[in-house]
N, C-alpha and C positions, 0 to 999 in steps of 0.2 A: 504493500500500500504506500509506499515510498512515493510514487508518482499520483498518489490521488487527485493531485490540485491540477495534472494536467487538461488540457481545453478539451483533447483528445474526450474525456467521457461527460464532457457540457454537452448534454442530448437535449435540449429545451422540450417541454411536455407541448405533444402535440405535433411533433415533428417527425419524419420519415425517416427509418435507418432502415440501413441495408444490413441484411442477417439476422440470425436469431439474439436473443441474449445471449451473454456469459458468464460462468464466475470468472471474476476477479478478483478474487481473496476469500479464503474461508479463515475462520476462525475460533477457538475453543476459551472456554472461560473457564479456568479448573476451578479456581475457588473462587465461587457468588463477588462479584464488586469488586473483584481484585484484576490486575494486568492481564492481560488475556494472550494467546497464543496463535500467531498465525502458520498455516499449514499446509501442504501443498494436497493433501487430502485427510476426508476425516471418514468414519466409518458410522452409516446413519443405521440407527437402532428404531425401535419403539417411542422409548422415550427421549428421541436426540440425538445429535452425535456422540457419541460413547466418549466418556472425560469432559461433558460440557458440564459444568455448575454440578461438577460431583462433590464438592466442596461447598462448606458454610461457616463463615468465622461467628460466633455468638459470645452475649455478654450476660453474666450473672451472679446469682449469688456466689460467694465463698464459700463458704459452709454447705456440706450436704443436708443439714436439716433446716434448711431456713426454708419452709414452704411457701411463705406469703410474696417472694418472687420467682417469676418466670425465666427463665432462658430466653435472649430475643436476639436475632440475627444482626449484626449491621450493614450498612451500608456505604455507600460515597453521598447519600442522602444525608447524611450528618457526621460521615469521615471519609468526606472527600480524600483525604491522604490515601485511602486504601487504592489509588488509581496505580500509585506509584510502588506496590508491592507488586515486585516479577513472578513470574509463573512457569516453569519448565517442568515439562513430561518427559522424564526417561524408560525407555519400554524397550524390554530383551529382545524385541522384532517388531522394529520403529514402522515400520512399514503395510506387515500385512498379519497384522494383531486382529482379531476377533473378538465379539462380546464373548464368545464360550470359553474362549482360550484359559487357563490358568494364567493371570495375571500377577505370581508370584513372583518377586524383583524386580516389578516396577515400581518405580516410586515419582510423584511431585514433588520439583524441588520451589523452595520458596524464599525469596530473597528482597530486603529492604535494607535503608538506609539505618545506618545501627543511631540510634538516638546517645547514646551515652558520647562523652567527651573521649576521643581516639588518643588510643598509649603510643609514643613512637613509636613502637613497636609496630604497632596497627597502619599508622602511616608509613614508616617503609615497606612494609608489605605488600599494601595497597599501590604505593609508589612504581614497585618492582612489578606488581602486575600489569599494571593499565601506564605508566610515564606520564602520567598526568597528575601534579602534586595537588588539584583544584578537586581529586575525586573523594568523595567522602567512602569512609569504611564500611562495608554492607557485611550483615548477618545474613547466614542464608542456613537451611536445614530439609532434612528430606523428610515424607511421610509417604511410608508404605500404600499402595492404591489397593494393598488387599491383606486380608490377620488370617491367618488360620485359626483355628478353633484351638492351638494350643497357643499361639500368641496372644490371642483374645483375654485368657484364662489366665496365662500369664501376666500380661500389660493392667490386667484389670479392668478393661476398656468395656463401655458397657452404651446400653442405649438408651438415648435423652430425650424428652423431647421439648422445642422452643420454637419461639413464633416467627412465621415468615407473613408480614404486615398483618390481616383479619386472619390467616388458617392456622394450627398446631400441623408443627411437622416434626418427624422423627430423625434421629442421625445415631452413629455408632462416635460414642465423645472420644476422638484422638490424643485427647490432654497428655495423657497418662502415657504415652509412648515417650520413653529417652528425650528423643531427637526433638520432639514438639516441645514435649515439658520446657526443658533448657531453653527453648528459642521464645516462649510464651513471654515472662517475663519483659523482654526487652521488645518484642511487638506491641505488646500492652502500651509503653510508654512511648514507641514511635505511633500509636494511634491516638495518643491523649486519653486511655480508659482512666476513670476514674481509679482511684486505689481501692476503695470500698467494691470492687466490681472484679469478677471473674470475667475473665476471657480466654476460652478454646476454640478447637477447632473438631469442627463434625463432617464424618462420612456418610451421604448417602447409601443405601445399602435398597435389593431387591424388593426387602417387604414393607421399605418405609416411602414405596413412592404411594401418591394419592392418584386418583381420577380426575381428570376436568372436568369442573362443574360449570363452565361458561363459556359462550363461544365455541359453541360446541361442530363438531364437523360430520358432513351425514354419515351416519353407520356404511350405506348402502357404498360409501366409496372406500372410506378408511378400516372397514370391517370391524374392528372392536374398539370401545370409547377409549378416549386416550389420557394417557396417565402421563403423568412429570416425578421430575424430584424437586430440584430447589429450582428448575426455571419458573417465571411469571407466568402460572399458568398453560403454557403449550409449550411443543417441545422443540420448535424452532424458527428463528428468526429472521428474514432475510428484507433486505435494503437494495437502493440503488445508489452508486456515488453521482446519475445523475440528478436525482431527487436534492441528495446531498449538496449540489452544486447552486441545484434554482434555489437554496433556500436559502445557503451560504448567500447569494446576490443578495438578499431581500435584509441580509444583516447589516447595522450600523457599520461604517467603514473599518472602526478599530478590531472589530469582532472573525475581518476575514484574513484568512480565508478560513474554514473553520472544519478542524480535523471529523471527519467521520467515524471514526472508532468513540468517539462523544457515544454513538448510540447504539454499540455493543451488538451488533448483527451477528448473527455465525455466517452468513452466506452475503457477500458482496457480489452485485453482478452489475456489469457495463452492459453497452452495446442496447440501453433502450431510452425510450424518452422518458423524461423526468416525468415520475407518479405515474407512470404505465403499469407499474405492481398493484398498485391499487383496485384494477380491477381481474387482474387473476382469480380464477375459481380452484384452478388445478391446473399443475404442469408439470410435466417431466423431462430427467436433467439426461439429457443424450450423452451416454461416455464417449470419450474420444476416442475415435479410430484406432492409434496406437499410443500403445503404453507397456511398460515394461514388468509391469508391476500386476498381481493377479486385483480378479475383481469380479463382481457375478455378471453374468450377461442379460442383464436386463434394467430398465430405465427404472431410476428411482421415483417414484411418485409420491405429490403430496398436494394433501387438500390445503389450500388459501384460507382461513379461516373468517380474521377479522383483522381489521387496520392496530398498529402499536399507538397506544395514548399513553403520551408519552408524562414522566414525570417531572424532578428538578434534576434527577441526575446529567444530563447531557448539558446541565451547564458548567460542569467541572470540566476543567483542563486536565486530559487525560497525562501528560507530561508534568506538568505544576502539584498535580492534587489539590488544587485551589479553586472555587468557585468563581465566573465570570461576569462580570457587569458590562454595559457599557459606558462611554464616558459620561457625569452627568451634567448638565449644564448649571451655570452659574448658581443659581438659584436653589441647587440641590447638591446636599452632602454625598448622596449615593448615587451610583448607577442604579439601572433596571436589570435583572438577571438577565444573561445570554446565553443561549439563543432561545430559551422560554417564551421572553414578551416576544418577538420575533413571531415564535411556532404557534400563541395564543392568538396573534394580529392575523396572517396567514394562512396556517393549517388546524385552522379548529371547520375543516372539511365535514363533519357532521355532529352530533347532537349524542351519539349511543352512550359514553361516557363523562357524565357532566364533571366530573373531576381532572379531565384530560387538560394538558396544558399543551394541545395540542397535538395532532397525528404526523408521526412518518416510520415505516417501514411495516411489514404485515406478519403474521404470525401466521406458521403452517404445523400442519402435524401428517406423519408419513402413511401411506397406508399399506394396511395388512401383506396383501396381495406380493406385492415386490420386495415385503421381508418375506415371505413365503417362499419366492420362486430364488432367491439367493439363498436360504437355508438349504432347500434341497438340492441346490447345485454344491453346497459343502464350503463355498464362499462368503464375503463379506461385500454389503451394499456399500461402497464405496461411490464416497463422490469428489471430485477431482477440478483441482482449479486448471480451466479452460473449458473444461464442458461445455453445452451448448443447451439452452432452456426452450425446451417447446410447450406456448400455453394452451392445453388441451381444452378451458374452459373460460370462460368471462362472464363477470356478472358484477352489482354490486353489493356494496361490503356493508351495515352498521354493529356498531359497537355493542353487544348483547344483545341483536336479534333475534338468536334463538333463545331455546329455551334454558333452563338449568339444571334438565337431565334427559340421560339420555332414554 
């Protein structure tokens, strides 16, 4: 995504391209609100690309017996800073890994700016790495992506449950592993938690994913209702950068040009007019002719569900970890949040979510059918940056039209 701001994916809505869509960047978000991972392929499951938001940082009591608090997830919603914690997947067969596989030795690694005052020690080392004496010391730590049942027993690791905004959701609490313990403490204080306040980290796991209960997508296409873990709702996300760009125009001059990963897509795609996603019903992603790498032979599908209403998160500067304003004029201490008033002024395109601070990007979920026909070929639904998108349906989108079960 190096090249986003190029003119090259300025598609103006409305306008005639030659070719189908593409991806142009996928992306995986291991831990909920944290740095995210771009890839040149991810492996789409049931509930998402496998390693999307299998991760949840939460904040709580101290004490195991203090009942009269909850466990609650955070965000960049009110720790912006979490932008700036990195995220790296290491996996014994980077490539053509599988939901079935034994995922035993892989791990996430996770890495931020160490908040404590650095020992020379810590700056020459850092010095010796990087030659750059301006780079600040980072803590970094791994966590297993999978315990075995004598680990488990061992670690002590057990399962919690805490809230994700209105729902209880469940995770297996990683605290208690070595590596996480030791690193907790000093993430606590590069995130500002309070002292009085606990903070771990939770694995989603198979029996703690829920059902969608909103925005729901027909049975008759996607085959059985669909389920998440810790994403918003549905299990995947996808954007246009030219969408990105018409909206970028429409911001105050200080505010452009304005990075796209603000809105956390797993699937980037060029090659269409700005807000042409919007009226997808269903489309499927054509593998590329050649590739070196296995993968099932058949087109990934997925239903379109409903448009993204968007919150305050994309006004954080994913680089900064700092919320954005723009400039204010005389007469005012503050700016206005960015790109928010912008997406308020502009893309408040329909009514389905009166708490929306505006729409961009659309929410899909995969269906049945082409996890079916790739299980039984012994492969993985692989989807792959360059592909090619053909939309099989169009129609339009509001915000909790259906119903709230299936």
């Amino acid at each position: 995504m190096a090249d986003q701001y190029h003119p090259k994916f300025d598609h103006p809505a409305g306008t005639q391209v030659d070719g189908l869509p593409r991806i142009k960047s996928i992306y995986l978000h291991p831990v909920k609100s944290c740095g995210p991972i771009e890839v040149d392929r991810a492996l789409l499951t049931k509930t998402g690309f496998l390693f999307d938001r299998c991760f949840v940082l939460a904040t709580g009591p101290l004490k195991e017996d203090s009942s009269s608090e909850k466990w609650r997830f955070i965000s960049q919603r009110t720790k912006p800073s979490m932008s700036r914690i990195e995220t790296e997947l290491w996996l014994p067969n980077k490539y053509n890994y599988t939901a079935t596989q034994d995922q035993s030795g892989g791990y996430l690694v996770m890495r931020f700016d160490n908040p404590e005052t650095p020992t020379w020690a810590d700056r020459i080392e850092t010095l010796l790495r990087t030659w750059d004496p301006s780079t600040i010391p980072q803590t970094s730590f791994i966590v297993p992506l999978s315990l075995t049942a004598t680990e488990i027993e061992g670690f002590q690791t057990k399962p919690k449950t805490f809230n994700i905004h209105s729902r209880d959701a469940k995770g297996i609490d990683m605290g208690e592993i070595p590596s996480v313990a030791a690193a907790l403490p000093q993430l606590k204080k590069f995130l500002k938690i309070p002292n009085g306040d606990g903070l771990s980290l939770f694995r989603c796991t198979p029996d703690t994913l829920v059902r969608t209960d909103k925005n729901l997508a027909p049975l008759k296409h996607i085959g059985t209702p669909a389920v998440h873990g810790y994403t918003d709702q549905q299990p995947i996300n996808i954007n246009s950068l030219s969408s990105v760009q018409a909206v970028s125009a429409l911001l105050p001059t200080e505010n452009q040009p304005m990075d796209a990963l603000r809105f956390r897509a797993n699937i980037w795609i060029e090659n269409a007019p700005a807000y042409d996603e919007e009226e997808w019903k269903r489309y499927c992603i054509l593998p590329k002719s050649q590739t070196s790498l296995s993968r099932a032979q058949v087109a990934p599908t997925l239903s379109v569900v409903c448009r993204t209403s968007r919150c305050t998160m994309p006004n954080v500067d994913p680089a900064k970890g700092t919320f954005d304003t723009d400039n204010p004029p005389l007469d005012r201490k503050k700016g206005k949040p960015q790109p928010s008033t912008t997406l308020v002024q502009y893309r408040t395109v329909e009514t389905g979510n009166k708490a929306a601070l505006g729409y961009l990007g659309m929410h899909c979920v995969p269906e049945d059918w082409c996890l079916k026909v790739a299980e039984g070929q012994g492969e993985g639904l692989f989807v792959e940056v360059g592909d090619e998108i053909e939309v099989l349906e169009r129609g339009v989108h509001l915000y909790g039209s259906t119903g709230n079960d299936y």
